[in-house]
N, C-alpha and C positions, 0 to 999 in steps of 0.2 A: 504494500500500500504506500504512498506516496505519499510524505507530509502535507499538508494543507498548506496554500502562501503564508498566511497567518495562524502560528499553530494555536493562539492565547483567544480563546471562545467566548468568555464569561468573567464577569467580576461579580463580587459582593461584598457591601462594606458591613460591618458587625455593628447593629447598633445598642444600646442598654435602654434605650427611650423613642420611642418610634417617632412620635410627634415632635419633640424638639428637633431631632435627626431630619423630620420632612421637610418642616421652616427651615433649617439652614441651608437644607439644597436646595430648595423649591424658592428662595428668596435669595441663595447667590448668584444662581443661575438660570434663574428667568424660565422652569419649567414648571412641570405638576405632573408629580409621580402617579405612580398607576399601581392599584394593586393586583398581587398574582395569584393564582389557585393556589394551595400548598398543600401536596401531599403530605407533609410532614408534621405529626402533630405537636403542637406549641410554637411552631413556627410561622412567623411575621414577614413577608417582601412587600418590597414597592420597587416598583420596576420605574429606570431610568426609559427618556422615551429613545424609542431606536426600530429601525429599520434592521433587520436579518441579512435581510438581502443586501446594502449598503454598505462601505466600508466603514470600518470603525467594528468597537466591539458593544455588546448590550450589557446588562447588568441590574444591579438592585442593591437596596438598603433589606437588611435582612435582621430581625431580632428572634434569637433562638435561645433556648435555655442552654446554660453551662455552656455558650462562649463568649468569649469575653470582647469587649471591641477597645481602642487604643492601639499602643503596639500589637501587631501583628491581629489586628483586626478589618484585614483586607485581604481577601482570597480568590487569587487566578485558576482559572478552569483551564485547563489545555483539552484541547478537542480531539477525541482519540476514533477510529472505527471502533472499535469494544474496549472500554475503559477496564473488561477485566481483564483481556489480555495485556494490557499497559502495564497492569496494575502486579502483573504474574513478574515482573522484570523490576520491580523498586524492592525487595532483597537485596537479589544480585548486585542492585546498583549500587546498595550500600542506603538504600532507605528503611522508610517503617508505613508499613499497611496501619492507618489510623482506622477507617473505616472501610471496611470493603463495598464492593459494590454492590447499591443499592437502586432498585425503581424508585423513580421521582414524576410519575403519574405520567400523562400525556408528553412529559420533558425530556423522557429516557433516563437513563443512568448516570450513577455517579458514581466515584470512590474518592477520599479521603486520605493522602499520604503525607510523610515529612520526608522532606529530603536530608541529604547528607548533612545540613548544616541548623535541621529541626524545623526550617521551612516548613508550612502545611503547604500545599495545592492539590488542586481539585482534578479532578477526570472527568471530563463529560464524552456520551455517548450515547445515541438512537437508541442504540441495540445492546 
């Protein structure tokens, strides 16, 4: 499979407070977030506005239980054809399987790793 021109899919920022988190995007940047389905129970997005199809990448303000936002409360998705198979190869690499992967509804899948230097990022995938 051929990497993607842009292999970086998806962000999400970590917030503790959803509403003060919307005012401050939503009023530095002149948009108005949108909220997203969420398979995940206890979990909170708002989606930045964006085209798919368009260059750039999409993303979301996201409040989830037990993580934390500040340092390292910003999280890249690389875009994989199966996020498990990606995911079968960060041992080897010298990472650590945080979350394996999981269905995220109509979104496809995800998995959850740190890399070598305790980085989290994310896996997204269709399939």
């Amino acid at each position: 499979m051929s990497t993607p021109r842009n292999p970086v899919g998806w962000f999400e920022i970590y917030v503790q407070d959803m509403e003060r988190a919307r005012a401050f995007y939503e009023g530095l940047l002149k948009i108005t977030l949108t909220p997203l389905d969420c398979p995940v129970e206890g979990m909170e997005m708002l989606a930045f506005p964006g085209d798919p199809d368009q260059p750039g990448i999409c993303g979301a303000l996201v409040k989830m239980q037990d993580k934390d936002s500040g340092t390292g409360g910003t999280l890249i998705y690389f875009t994989c054809a199966d996020c498990g198979e990606t995911e079968a190869r960060v041992e080897k690499a010298g990472g650590r399987i945080h979350l394996p992967k999981m269905p995220i509804g109509q979104y496809g899948f995800i998995s959850l790793v740190l890399d070598t230097e305790g980085n989290m990022i994310g896996l997204h995938s269709l399939v």
